[in-house]
TIDODREN-790120 format. One record per residue (C-alpha): y, z, x. Coordinates in steps of 0.2 Angstrom, whole numbers, plus 5000, padded with zeros to 4 digits. Layout:
% residues N
- py  pz  px
- Y  Z  X
...
***
This chain:
% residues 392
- py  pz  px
- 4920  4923  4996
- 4914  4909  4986
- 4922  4891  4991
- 4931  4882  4978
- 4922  4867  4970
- 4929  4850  4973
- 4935  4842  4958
- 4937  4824  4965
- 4920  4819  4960
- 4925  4824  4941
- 4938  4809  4940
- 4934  4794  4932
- 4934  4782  4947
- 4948  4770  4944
- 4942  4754  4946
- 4927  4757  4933
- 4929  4753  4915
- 4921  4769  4906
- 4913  4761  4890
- 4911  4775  4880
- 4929  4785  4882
- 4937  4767  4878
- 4925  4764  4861
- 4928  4782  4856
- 4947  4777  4856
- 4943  4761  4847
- 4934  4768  4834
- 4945  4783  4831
- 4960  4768  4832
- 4949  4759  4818
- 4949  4779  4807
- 4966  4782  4812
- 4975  4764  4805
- 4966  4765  4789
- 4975  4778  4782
- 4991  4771  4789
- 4987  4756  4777
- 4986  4765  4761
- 5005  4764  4755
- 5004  4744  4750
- 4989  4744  4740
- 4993  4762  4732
- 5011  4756  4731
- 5010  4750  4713
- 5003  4764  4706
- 5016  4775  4713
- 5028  4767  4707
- 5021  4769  4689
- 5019  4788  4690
- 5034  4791  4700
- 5045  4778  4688
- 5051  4769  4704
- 5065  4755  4706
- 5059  4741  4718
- 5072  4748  4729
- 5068  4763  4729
- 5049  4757  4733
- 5055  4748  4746
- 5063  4763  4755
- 5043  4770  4757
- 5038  4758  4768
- 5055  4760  4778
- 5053  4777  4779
- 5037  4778  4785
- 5041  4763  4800
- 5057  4770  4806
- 5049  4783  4817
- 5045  4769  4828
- 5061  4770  4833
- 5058  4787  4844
- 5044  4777  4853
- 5052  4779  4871
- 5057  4797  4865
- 5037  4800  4861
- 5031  4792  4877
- 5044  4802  4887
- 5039  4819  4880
- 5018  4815  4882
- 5020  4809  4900
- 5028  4827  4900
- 5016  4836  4892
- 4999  4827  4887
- 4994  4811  4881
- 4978  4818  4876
- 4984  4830  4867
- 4997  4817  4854
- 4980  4807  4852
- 4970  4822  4847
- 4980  4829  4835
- 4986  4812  4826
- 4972  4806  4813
- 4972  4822  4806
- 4990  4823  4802
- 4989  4806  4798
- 4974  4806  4787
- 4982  4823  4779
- 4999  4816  4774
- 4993  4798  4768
- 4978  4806  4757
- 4991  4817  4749
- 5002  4804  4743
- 4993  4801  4727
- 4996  4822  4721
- 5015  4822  4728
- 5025  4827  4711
- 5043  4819  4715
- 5049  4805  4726
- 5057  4818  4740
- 5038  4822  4741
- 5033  4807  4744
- 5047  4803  4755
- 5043  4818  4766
- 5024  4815  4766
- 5028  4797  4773
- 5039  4801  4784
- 5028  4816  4795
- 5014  4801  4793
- 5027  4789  4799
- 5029  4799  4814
- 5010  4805  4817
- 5007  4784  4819
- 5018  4783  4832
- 5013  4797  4842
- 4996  4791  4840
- 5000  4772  4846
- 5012  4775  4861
- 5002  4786  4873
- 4983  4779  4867
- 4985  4765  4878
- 4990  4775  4893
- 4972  4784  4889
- 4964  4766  4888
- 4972  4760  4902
- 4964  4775  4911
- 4948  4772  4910
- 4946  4754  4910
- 4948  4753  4929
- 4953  4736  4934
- 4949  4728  4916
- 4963  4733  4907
- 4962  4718  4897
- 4945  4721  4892
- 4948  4740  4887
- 4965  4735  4877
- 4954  4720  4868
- 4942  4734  4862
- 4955  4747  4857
- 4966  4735  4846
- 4948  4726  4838
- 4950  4746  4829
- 4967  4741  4823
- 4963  4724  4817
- 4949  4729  4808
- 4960  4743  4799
- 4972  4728  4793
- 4955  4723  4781
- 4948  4738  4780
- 4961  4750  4775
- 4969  4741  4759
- 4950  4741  4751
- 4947  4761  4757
- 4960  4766  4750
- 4959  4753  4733
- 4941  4761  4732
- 4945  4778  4734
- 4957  4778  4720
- 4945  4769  4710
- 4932  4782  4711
- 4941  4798  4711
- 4959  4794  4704
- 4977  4794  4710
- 4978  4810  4710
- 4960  4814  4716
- 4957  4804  4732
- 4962  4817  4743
- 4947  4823  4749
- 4947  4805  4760
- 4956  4815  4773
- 4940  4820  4780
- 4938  4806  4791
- 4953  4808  4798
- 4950  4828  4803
- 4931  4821  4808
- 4940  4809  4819
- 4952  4821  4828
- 4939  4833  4833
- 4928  4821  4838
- 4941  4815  4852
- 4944  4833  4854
- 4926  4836  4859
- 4924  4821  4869
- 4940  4820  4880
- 4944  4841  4881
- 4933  4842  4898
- 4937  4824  4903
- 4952  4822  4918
- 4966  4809  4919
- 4970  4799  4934
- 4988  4800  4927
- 4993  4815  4930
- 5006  4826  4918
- 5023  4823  4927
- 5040  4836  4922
- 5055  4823  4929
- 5051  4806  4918
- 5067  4800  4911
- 5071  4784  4900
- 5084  4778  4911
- 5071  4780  4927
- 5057  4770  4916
- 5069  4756  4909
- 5075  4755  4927
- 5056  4751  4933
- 5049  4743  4918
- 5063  4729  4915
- 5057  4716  4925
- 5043  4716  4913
- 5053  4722  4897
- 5065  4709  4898
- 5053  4694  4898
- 5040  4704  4886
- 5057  4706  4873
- 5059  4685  4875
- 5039  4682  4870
- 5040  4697  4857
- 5055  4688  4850
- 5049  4672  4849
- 5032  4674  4844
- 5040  4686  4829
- 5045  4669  4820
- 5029  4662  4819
- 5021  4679  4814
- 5035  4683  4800
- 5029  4665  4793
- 5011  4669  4790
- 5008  4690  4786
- 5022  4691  4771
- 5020  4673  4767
- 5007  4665  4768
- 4999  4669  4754
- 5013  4662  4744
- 5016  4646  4753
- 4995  4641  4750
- 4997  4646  4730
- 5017  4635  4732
- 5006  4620  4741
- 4991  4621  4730
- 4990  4629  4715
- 4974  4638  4718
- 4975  4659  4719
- 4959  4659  4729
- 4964  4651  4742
- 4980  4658  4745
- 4970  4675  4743
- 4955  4672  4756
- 4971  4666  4766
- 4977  4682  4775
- 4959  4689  4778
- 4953  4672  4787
- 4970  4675  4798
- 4966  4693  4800
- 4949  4691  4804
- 4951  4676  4816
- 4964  4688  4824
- 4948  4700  4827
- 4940  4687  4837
- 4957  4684  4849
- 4961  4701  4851
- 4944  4703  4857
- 4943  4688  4870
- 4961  4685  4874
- 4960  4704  4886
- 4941  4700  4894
- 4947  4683  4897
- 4965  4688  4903
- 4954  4701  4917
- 4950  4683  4923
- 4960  4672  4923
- 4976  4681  4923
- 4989  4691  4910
- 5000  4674  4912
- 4988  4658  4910
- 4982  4669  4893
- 5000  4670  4887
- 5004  4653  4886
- 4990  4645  4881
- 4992  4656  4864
- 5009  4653  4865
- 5007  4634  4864
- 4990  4636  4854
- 5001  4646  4838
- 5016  4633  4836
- 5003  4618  4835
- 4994  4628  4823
- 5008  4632  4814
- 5014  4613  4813
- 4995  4611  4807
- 4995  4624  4793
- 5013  4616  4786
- 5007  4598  4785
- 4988  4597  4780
- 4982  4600  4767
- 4964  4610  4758
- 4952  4617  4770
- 4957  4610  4784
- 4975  4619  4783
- 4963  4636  4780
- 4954  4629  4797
- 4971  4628  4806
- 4974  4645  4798
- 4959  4651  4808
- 4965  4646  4823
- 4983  4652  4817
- 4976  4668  4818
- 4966  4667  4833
- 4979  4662  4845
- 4994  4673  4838
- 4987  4689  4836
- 4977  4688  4853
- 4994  4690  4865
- 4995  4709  4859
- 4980  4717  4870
- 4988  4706  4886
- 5007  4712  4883
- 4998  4731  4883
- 4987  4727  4899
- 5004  4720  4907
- 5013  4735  4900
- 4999  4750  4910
- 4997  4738  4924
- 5016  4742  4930
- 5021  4759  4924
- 5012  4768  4938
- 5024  4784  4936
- 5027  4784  4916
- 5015  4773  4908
- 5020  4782  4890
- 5036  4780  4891
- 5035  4760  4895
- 5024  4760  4881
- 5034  4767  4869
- 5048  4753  4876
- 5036  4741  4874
- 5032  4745  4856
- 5050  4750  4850
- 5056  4734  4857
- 5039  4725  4845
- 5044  4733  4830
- 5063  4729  4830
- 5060  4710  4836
- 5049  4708  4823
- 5056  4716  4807
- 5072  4709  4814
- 5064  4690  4814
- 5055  4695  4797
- 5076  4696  4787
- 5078  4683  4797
- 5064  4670  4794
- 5065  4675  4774
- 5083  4670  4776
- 5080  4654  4783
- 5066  4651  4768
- 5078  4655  4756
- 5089  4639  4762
- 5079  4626  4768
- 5060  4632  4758
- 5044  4637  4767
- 5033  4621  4773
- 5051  4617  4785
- 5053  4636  4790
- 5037  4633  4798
- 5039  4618  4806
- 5056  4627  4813
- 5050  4643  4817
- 5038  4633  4828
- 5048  4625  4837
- 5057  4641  4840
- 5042  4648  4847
- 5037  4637  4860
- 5055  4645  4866
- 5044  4658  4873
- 5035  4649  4885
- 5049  4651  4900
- 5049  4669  4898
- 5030  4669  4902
- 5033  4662  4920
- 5048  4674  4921
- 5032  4689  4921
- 5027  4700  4939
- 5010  4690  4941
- 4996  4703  4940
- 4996  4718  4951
***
């Protein structure tokens, strides 16, 4: 009678960080996020074929966010089931419904196209950290720096696929761009169908059990999220408008948002690796005090240095996303997609909350003093940092 094998050895040992399952995900992050970009750049041309109002054009873009919603829904149902198998399947519905939006012939086309892609993004965002978090051992920072380098890069890169596609092939042509996407899916079909989880699939996860566990780092996270959303809703939708306001030159308010971007590359990339080291907490708020000066910086100077403090603008705001997510995996040992999808339903309604709000404010008082005030309101987040479970 043969003996059974021992499966032990086939686990990933949980304190390594496995370099080449966690740049798969990055890379397929990088693939996956492009496509999620198309709608704004193409969103002027749809609007001329499908003889749009504003309003109307405005309700894509909801459409395809509000799924975001679901998040603790999703995270519950693939600790239930799979996380591998959501990540799988999500670039190519993803990269399906987004490269068909150019051939849709009415706007309930459209709206149903944006709305399964809407969805496909977040099932591909709330369990692909838990699969990070899996094999980067005891550098969760380090693995969650190299997964969301992908989705900062597809911020830049995805506006200019998708502009370039069109140009080449036409509105109504580009379709055949979906192939990355299908490349992408069996690619991580390939690589991760042989390859086990330490987190096993468990059938008696709930939202209440996980909110239950998870507040003591919700709570504080929620505070951070909030407060940083006011500096953020000042520079992604308008900073471009406040450089051309302030000086009058087009180029520099339109190499504005990519120097932000890009600079965010760099913290996202260091803030995780140096959070392994020195701790979730110390890397918090030296970004949470680095962005309000840089804020006060970009509102009062003027010419290249504002576009140097732009830089670090950039650098210290966007770096805080890969630590909150190490934070997130480090303390959901028994439904680590369900905290996420808590953790990112609680991001995107903090920030597009902030965004009304912060347009709101500008509207009264102008831009250069929403800045200076929206700084100020985010060195509020500073206490909730200490308010954090130090690292497990």
């Amino acid at each position: 009678m043969q003996t059974p094998r021992d499966t032990s050895q086939d686990l990933p040992e949980s304190r390594s960080f496995h370099r080449g399952t966690v740049l798969v995900l990055s890379l397929c992050h990088l693939v996956h996020d492009i496509y999620s970009g198309f709608l704004s750049p193409l969103l002027p041309l749809l609007i001329q074929k499908l003889s749009l109002s504003l309003t109307r054009a405005g309700l894509l873009s909801t459409v395809m966010q509000l799924p975001s919603l679901l998040n603790p829904f999703i995270g519950v149902l693939a600790d239930r089931v799979s996380v591998k198998g959501f990540i799988v399947l999500a670039p190519a519905v993803t990269a399906v419904t987004m490269s068909l939006i150019g051939v849709a012939p009415t706007y309930g086309v459209l709206l149903i196209l944006l709305g399964l892609a809407g969805i496909s993004v977040a099932v591909f965002h709330v369990p692909a950290p838990v699969l990070v978090a899996n094999f980067s051992g005891d550098q969760k920072g380090m693995g969650m720096s190299w997964f969301m380098v992908g989705g900062e890069l597809a911020r830049t890169l995805g506006p200019m696929a998708a502009v370039g596609a069109v140009s080449l092939l036409g509105l109504e042509g580009f379709y055949p761009v979906m192939g990355f996407g299908l490349l992408a899916s069996l690619w991580l079909f390939f690589h991760l169908k042989d390859v086990p989880m330490n987190t096993p699939v468990k059938k008696d996860v709930s939202l209440v059990r996980t909110w239950q566990k998870m507040r003591h780092v919700l709570l504080p996270l929620t505070g951070i999220l909030v407060a940083r959303g006011f500096m953020h809703a000042c520079m992604t939708p308008f900073l471009p408008t406040f450089i051309k306001i302030h000086t009058g030159d087009l180029w520099l308010a339109g190499i504005s948002l990519t120097l932000l971007e890009s600079a965010g590359v760099g913290g996202v990339l260091l803030s995780g690796i140096l959070s392994d080291r020195l701790g979730r907490r110390k890397i918090l708020f030296a970004s949470m005090v680095g962005a309000p000066l840089a804020l006060v910086l970009v509102s009062v100077l003027d010419g290249w240095l504002r576009l140097v403090s732009v830089v670090v603008m950039g650098f210290t705001l966007l770096s805080t996303t890969p630590v909150m997510l190490a934070l997130v995996q480090e303390h959901s040992t028994s439904s680590p997609a369900a905290a996420n999808g808590f953790f990112m339903m609680v991001s995107f309604t903090a920030r597009s909350a902030v965004t009304v709000g912060v347009g709101f404010i500008a509207d009264g008082i102008g831009l250069q003093a929403t800045y200076l005030v929206s700084a100020v309101l985010g060195l509020a987040g500073l206490p909730f940092i200490w308010m954090l479970p130090k690292r497990r």
